[in-house]
Every structure is written in C-alpha cells, then in structure tokens.
C-alpha positions as CSV (number, residue, x, y, z in Angstrom):
1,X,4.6,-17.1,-31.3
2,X,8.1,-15.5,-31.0
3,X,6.5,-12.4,-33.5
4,X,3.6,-12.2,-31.1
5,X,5.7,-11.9,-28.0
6,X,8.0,-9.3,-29.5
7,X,4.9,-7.3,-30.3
8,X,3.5,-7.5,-27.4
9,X,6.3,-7.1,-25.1
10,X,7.1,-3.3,-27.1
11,X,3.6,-2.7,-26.4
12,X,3.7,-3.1,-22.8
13,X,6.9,-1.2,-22.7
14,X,5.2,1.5,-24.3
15,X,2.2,2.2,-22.3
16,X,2.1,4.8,-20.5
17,X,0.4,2.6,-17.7
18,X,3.2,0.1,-17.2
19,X,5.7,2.7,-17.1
20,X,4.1,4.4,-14.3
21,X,3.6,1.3,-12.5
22,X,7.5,0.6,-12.5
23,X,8.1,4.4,-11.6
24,X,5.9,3.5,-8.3
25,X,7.6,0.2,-7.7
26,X,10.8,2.0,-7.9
27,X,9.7,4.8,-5.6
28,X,7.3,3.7,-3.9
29,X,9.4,2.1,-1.1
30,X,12.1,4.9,-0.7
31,X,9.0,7.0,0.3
32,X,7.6,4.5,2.2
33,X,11.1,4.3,4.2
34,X,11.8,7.5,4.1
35,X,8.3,8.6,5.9
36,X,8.8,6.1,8.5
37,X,12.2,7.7,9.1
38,X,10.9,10.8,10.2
39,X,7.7,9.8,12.2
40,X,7.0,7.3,15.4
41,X,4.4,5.8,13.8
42,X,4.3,2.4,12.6
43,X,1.8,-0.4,10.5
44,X,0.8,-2.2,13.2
45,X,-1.9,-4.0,11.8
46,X,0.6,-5.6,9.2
47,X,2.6,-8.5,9.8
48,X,6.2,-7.8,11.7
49,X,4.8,-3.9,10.9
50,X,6.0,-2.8,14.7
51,X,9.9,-3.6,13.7
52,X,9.9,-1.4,10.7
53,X,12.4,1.4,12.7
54,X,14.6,-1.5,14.1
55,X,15.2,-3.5,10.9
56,X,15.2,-2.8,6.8
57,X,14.3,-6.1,6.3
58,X,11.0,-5.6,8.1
59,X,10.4,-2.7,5.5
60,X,11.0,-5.0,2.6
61,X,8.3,-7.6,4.3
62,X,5.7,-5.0,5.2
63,X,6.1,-4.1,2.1
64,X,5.6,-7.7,0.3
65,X,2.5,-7.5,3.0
66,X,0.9,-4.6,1.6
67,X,1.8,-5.8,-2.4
68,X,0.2,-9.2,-2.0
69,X,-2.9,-7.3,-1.2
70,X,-3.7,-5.2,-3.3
71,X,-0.1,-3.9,-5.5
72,X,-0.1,-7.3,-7.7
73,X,-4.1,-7.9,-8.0
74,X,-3.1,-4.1,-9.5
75,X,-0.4,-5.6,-11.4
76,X,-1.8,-8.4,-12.8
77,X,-5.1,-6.1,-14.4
78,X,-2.8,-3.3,-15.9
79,X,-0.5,-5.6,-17.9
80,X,-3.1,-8.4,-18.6
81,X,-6.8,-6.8,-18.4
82,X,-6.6,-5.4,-21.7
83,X,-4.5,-7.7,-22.9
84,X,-7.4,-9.6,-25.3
85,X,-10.3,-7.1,-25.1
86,X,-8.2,-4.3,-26.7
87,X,-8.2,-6.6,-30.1
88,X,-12.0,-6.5,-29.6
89,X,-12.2,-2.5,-29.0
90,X,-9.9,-2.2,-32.3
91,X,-11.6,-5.0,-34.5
92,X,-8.5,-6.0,-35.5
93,X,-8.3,-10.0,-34.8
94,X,-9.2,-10.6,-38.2
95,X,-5.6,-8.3,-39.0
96,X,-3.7,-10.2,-36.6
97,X,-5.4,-14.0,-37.2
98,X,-5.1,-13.7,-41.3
99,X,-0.9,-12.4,-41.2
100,X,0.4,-16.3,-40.6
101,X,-0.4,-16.3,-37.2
102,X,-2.7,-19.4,-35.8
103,X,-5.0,-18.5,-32.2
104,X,-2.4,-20.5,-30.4
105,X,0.6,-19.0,-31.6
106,X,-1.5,-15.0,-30.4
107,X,-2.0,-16.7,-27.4
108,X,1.0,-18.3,-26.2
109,X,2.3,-15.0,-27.1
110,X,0.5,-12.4,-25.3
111,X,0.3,-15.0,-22.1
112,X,4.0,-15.2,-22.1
113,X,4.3,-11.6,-22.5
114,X,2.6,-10.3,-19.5
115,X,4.2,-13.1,-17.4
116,X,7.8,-11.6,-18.7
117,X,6.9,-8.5,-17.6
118,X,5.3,-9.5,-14.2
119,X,8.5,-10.8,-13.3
120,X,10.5,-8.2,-14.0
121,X,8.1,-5.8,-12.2
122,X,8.6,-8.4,-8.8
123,X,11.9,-8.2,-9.4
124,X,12.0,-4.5,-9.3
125,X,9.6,-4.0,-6.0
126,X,12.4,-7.5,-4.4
127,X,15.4,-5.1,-5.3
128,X,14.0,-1.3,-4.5
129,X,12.0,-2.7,-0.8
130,X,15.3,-4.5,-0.2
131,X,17.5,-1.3,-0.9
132,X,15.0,1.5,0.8
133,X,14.9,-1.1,4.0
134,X,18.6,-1.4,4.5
135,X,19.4,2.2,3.3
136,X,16.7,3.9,5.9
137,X,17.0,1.6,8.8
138,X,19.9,-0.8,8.3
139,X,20.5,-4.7,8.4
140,X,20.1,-5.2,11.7
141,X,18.3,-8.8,12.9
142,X,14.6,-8.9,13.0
143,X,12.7,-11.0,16.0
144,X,11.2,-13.9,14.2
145,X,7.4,-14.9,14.4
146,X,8.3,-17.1,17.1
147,X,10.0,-14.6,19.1
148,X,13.5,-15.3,18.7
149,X,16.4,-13.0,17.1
150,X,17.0,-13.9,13.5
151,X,20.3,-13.2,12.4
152,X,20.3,-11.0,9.0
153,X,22.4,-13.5,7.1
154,X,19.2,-15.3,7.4
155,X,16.8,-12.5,7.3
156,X,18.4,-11.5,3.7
157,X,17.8,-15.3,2.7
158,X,14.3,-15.4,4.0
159,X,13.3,-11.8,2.4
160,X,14.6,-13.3,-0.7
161,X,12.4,-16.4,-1.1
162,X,9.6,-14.8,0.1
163,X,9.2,-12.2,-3.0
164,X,10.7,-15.4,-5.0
165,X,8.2,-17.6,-4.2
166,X,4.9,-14.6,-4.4
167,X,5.6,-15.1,-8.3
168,X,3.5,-18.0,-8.9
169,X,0.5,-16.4,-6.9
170,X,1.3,-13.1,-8.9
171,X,1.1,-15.4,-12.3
172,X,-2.4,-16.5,-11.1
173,X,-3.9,-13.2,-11.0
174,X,-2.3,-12.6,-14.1
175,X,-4.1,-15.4,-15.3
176,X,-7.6,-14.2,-13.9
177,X,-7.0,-10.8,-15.8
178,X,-6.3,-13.0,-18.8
179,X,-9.9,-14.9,-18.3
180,X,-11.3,-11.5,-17.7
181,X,-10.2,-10.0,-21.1
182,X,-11.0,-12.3,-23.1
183,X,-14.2,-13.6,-21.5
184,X,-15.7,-10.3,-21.4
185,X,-13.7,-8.6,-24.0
186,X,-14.5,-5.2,-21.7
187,X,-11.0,-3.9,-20.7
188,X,-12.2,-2.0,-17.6
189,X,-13.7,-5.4,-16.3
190,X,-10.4,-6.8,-17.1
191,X,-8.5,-4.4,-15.4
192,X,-10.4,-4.6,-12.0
193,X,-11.8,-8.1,-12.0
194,X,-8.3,-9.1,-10.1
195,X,-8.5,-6.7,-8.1
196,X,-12.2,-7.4,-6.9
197,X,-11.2,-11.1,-7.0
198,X,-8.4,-10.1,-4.1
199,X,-10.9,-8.0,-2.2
200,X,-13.4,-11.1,-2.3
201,X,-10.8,-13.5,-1.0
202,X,-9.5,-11.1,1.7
203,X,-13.4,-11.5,2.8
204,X,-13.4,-15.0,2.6
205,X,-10.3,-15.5,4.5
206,X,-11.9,-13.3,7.6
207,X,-15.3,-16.0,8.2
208,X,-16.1,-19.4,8.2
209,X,-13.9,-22.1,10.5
210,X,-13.1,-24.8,7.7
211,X,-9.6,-25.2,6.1
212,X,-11.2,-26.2,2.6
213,X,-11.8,-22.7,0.8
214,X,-9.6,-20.9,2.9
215,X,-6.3,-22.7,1.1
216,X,-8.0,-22.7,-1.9
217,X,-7.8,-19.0,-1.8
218,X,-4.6,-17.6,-4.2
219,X,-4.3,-14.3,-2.6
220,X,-3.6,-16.2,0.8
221,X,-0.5,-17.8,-0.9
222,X,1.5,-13.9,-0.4
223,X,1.7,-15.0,3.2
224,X,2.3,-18.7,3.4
225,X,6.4,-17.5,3.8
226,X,5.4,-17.0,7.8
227,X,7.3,-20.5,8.0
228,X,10.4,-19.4,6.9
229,X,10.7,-17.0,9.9
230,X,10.5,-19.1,13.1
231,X,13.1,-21.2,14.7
232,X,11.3,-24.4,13.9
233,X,10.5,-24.1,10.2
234,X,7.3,-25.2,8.5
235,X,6.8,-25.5,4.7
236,X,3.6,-27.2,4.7
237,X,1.5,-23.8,3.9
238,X,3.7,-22.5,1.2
239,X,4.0,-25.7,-0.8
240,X,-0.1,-25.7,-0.8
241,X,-0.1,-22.1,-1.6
242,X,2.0,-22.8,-4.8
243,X,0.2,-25.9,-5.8
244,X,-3.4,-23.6,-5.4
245,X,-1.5,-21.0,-7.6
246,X,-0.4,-23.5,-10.2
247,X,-4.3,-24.8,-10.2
248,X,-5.5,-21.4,-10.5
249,X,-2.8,-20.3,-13.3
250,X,-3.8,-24.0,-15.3
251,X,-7.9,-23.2,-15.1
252,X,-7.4,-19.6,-15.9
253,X,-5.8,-20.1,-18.9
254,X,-7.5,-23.2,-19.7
255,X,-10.8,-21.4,-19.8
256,X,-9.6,-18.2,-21.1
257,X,-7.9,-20.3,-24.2
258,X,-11.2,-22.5,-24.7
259,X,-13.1,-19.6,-25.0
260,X,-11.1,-17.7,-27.6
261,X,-10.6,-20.7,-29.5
262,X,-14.4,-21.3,-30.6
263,X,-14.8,-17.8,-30.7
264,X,-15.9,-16.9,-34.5
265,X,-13.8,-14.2,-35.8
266,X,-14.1,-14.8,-40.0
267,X,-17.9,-14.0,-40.0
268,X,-19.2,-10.1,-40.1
269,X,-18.8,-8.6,-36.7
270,X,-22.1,-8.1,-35.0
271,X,-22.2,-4.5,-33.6
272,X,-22.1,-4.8,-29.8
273,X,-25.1,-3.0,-28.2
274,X,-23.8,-0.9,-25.3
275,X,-24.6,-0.5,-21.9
276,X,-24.0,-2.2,-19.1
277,X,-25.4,-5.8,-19.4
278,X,-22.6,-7.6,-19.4
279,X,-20.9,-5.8,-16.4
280,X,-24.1,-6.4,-14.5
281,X,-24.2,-10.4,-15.5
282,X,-20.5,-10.6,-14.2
283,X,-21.1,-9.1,-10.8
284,X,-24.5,-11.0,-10.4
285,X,-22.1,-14.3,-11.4
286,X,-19.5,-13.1,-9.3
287,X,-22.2,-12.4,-6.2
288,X,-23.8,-15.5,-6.3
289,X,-20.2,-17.4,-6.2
290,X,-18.9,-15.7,-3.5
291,X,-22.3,-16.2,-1.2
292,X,-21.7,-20.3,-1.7
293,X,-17.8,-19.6,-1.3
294,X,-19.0,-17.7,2.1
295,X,-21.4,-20.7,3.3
296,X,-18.4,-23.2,2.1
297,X,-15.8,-21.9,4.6
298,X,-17.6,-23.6,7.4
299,X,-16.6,-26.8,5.6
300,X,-13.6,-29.0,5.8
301,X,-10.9,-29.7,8.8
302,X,-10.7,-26.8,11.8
303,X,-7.8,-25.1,11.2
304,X,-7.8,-22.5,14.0
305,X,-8.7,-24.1,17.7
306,X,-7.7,-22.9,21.1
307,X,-5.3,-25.5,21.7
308,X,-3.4,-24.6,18.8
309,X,-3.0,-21.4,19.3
310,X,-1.6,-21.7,23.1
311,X,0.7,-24.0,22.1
312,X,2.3,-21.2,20.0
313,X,1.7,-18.3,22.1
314,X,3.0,-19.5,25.1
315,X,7.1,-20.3,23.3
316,X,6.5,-17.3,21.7
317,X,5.9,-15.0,25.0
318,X,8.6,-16.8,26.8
319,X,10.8,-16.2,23.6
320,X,10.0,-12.5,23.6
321,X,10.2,-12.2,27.6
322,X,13.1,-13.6,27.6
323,X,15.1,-11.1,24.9
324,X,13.0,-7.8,26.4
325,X,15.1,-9.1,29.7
326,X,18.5,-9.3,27.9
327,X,17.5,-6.1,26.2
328,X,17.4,-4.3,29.6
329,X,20.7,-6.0,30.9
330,X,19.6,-8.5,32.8
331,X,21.6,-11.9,32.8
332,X,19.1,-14.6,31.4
333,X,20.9,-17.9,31.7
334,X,21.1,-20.1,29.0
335,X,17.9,-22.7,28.4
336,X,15.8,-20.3,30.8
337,X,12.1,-20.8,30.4
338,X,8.7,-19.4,32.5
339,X,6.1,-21.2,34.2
340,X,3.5,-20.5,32.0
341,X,-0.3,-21.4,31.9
342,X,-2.4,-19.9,29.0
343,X,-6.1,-20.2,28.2
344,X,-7.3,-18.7,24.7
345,X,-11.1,-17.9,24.1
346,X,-13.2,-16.6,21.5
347,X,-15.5,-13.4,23.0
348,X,-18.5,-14.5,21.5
349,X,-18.5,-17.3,19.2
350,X,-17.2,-21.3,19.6
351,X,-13.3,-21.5,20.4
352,X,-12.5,-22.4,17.0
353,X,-12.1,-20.6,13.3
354,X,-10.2,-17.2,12.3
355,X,-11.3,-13.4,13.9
356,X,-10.3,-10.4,15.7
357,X,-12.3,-11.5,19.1
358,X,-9.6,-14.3,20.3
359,X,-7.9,-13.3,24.0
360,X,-4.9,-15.0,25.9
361,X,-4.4,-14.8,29.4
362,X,-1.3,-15.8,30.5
363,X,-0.7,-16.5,33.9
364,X,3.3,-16.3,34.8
365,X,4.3,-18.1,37.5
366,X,7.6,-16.1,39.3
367,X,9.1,-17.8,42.2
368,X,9.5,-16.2,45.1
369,X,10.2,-17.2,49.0
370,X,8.1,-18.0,51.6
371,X,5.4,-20.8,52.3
372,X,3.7,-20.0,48.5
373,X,6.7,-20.9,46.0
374,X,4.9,-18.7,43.2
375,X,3.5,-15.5,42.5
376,X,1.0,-15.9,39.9
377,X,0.8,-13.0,37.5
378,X,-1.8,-12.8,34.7
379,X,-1.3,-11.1,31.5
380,X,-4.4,-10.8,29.1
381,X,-3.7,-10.6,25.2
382,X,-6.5,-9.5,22.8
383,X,-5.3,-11.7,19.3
384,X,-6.6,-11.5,15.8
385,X,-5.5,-14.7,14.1
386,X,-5.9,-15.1,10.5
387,X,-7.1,-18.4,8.8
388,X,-3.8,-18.9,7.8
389,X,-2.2,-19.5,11.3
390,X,-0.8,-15.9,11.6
391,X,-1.6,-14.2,14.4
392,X,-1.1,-10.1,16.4
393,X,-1.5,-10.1,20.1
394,X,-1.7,-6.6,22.4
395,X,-1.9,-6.0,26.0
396,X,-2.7,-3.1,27.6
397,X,0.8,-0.3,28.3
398,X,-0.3,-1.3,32.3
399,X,0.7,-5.0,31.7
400,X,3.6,-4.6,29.7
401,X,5.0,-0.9,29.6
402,X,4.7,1.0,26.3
403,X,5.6,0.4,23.1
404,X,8.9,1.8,23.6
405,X,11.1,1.5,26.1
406,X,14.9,1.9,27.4
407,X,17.3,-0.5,26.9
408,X,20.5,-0.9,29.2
409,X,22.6,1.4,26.7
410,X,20.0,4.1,27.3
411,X,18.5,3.5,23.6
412,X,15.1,3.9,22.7
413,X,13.5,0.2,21.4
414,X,10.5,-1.5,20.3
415,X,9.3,-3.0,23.7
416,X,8.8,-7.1,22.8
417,X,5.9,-7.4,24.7
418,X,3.6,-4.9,22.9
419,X,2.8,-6.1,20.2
420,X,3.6,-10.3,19.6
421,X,3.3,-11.6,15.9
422,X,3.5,-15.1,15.7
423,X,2.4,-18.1,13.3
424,X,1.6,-21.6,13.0
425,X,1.5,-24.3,11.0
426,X,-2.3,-25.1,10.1
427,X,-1.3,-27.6,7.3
C-alpha cells in the first residue's frame, strides 16, 4: 500500500489540474477580499455575507459558505474522479495488479492518497480565507447568528472548527468521486458526478417539510457550524452532519471497493463500444433517485414550524436592536429587553417546512405616557429559512433605515436591522 500511495501522491502533485486548484485556493480569497475592499457591495444572500466590510472573519466564513457549495464537490472530482477510470483509459490494471501489488493494497492506496491531499487543500483555503479576511478588513468582532457581539478571540476559535470540522463532509464527496470512477470507469462522469450530486442536494434541501432526507443530505453538513456562533450553543446538527458524512464516506467506499474487487481483470479486455450509453443509464439512475428523494422530504419529524422560528427571531431582533442603539450612542441599560409580539406565516403554503415565502411581523411595544402605556409599532420581515434552521430576514429601508448608517463617532456601519441572519437548532 505504502508503494501505491507514494505513486499516487507524485501523481496528484503533478497534474497540472491539482496544481491549479491550489493556485485558486491560494488566490482565490485575496481577490475575493480585495474586490470587496474597493466596492459597497456585499453577498447578501450568503450566510453573515452583510458583515464582510466590518469583519475578516466574516470573509473567511462567506467563503467556507461558498466552498461547501460548490469549491469541494469541485475538489473532491479533480483529485478522485479519475482516480480509478484512468487505469481503465490506460489498460494498465493488469501492469499494476501483476507487480506484487493485491486489489486491496491499489486501493487503500489511491483512497488514502486523495484524502491526503484533500486535506492539505482545506488546509490551504482555512489558512489563505483566514489571512485575506484579517489582512483586508481586520479582526474586528462579528455579530453572532443570535445577534449578539462575538468577541474575535472567539470568532478565530469558531472560524477554526468550522473549516476543521467541513473535512469529513469534504472526505464524503471524495468518496462519491471514488464510486464514480470506478463504477463507471468514465473519468468525466467521475469528475462531475460530485458536483451534480451537490447541485441535487442543494434541491433537495429547498422542498419537502420532513427532517428525514434533509439530514441525510452530506452537502448540508458545510453548514451545521451555525451553532458555534450564538450565545447559547447548539451541537446537535453538527454531530448528525458528521455521523451522515461518516455513513456516506463508509457506503461510498464500501461499494466502490465491492465493485472493483469482482471486477475481472486477468481475462482479454473486451473493447468498450463508445457512445454515450452509460452516461445516459447514470443520469436516468440518478433521475429516478432524486424524484423518490424529492417525494421523501415530506417524510419524517417537521423541522421548520412557525413557532420555532419566532422564538428565535424575536431574541435575535431584540439582540440586534439593542447593539444598533449602543452603536448610535444611546445608553441601553444592562438586561434591557422589548416588548415584543411576533407572528411568522408562510405566503402561500401550510406554516411549516423550509422556503423563501416566510414573513415576520413584529409588533414593538415602546412605552410612552398618557392613558395608553404603549405605542404599538409593527415591523414586517420577509425570511427565507433553510431546512437546516438558518434563516435571512429584510425589511423594507422605511422600517429600518438603510443598510448603512451613522454611528455616534460619525462612522459609516452596517445597519443591524437590515439584514438579520439567525439559526436554530432543528435537531
């Protein structure tokens, strides 16, 4: 096996492939930073994306965002999609199997090499998203998904695990471009099938109400660090997210290594015919799973419901209420909370399950004098919340200002109450 490895691992090294992906790891990030420097704009749509000019570490999580959707499915098929199938294209397993090396030895060996170098790839894009963060914006604290001021002590702790703990779901689509290579020894099936299988489960994750298929889903498991980054921690979704990733890395391999293993390599080879057949089988498969994957999300335990999402909007509006007041100099004793009633609805389905149509109206309740005690002011929030508890809220600039705003030094700042980000715990 150790042979094997060593083979493989110059291999990789000398692809032109992997060498470009770590030159984009590298760089990717600085230019990323370095574009947000010099423009107003920020990813809004992404998870924390609206505090990417007020703290590095919001770079480097925008950034683990954006990687866990599509940079690692990417990963995983250019290190391991041609790991196997290239052996086919080559005819040479007969080489490799008759030079004192047994089907287990090969591999152990090529598995263990694309793991190596998947980790030292998320080790590169921890370090370099890390670096351009705190180099082009600084370490300033980031506001939690909870609404409260993280210190960045914490925030570099956080950052940390969360790219630590995205290497077991990385491993798992390594693992599916494994099963891809050697199942259909076609290296451009091998090479995409991860990617299509992270595209499939980003669909998946957007229908269906039940909590069965949705945590079964390993592409979910880049986001199940949301816990880390509220005042009242949760671990419940990122232990499930590893255990799904462990699953999917065990039945991966386990049927990518049953498969080569009764594969007959000592008779004459039997020309391959070409076209497109198998290509066309695969995606049929792969149609016909994901349309009973699609009915299945209905199934199991609610995960999302009405009632669970006010009870974490509301802390987090007060949260966020309360800093945008210290932010503009106001004194904010210590304990202060609002009166607060919310009501959450769907537009126009059941109050229950994952989507873009949620709204929150929260009605504040400011004293005031006279013979009616309160002032009842409503504030409307149109939510998307993900099946995994995570959820962005925005209100209109006439509600809440804009989404800058002065702050009692005379600075420019991210208004709090434009865009909320917030998560639960669904587990």
């Amino acid at each position: 096996m150790n042979n094997v490895f060593r083979t493989e691992r110059r291999k990789l090294t000398a692809q032109l492939s992997t060498r470009i992906l770590a030159l984009v790891i590298v760089t990717g990030p600085f230019l990323f930073a370095a574009v947000l420097k010099f423009q107003s704009g920020v990813p809004g749509d992404t998870l924390l994306g609206v505090w990417v000019h007020s703290s590095g570490f919001a770079i480097s999580l925008v950034v683990l965002s954006f990687a866990g959707q599509w940079g690692f499915p990417i990963i995983a098929g250019v290190l391991a999609g041609d790991l196997f199938s290239s052996e086919d294209r080559y005819g040479t397993w007969k080489m490799i199997l008759t030079r004192s090396q047994r089907r287990r030895d090969v591999f152990a060996g090529k598995v263990l090499a694309a793991a190596a170098f998947s980790l030292a790839l998320l080790l590169l894009a921890t370090i370099s998203s890390l670096v351009a963060g705190l180099v082009f914006t600084g370490a300033q604290p980031l506001v939690g998904l909870n609404g409260m001021l993280l210190s960045a002590g914490d925030c570099l702790l956080f950052v940390l695990i969360a790219w630590i703990v995205s290497l077991l779901p990385l491993l798992a689509f390594t693992s599916i471009a494994v099963l891809f290579s050697v199942a259909t020894r076609n290296g451009i099936l091998g090479v995409l099938g991860p990617l299509l299988v992270a595209l499939a489960m980003q669909l998946l994750a957007l229908i269906g109400k039940g909590g069965i298929v949705h945590v079964l889903l390993v592409g979910s498991a880049f986001d199940d660090w949301h816990g880390l980054l509220t005042s009242q921690r949760f671990y419940g979704p990122l232990i499930e997210g590893s255990l799904v990733s462990v699953v999917w890395i065990a039945a991966c391999l386990g049927g990518a290594w049953l498969i080569l293993r009764r594969r007959d390599f000592a008779g004459t080879p039997v020309p391959r015919r070409p076209g497109w057949a198998t290509a066309v089988r695969v995606v049929a498969v792969s149609a016909a799973v994901i349309a009973v994957l699609g009915v299945a999300t209905n199934w199991g335990p609610v995960t999302i419901t009405a009632q669970r999402l006010q009870r974490a909007f509301t802390p987090t509006f007060t949260n966020l209420t309360l800093l945008q007041q210290r932010q503009l100099g106001r004194a904010v004793p210590r304990g202060a909370k609002l009166n607060i009633l919310t009501t959450c609805q769907r537009r126009a389905a059941s109050n229950v399950g994952p989507g873009d149509d949620w709204t929150c109206t929260l009605t504040v309740l400011i004293p005031q004098a006279g013979a009616n005690p309160f002032n009842p002011t409503p504030v409307t929030y149109d939510m998307s919340v993900k099946s995994n508890g995570c959820y962005k809220a925005e209100a209109p600039p006439a509600f809440v200002g804009n989404q800058l705003m002065r702050d009692a030094h005379g600075q420019e700042v991210v208004n709090p109450l434009y865009t909320i980000y917030g998560c639960f715990d669904t587990s």
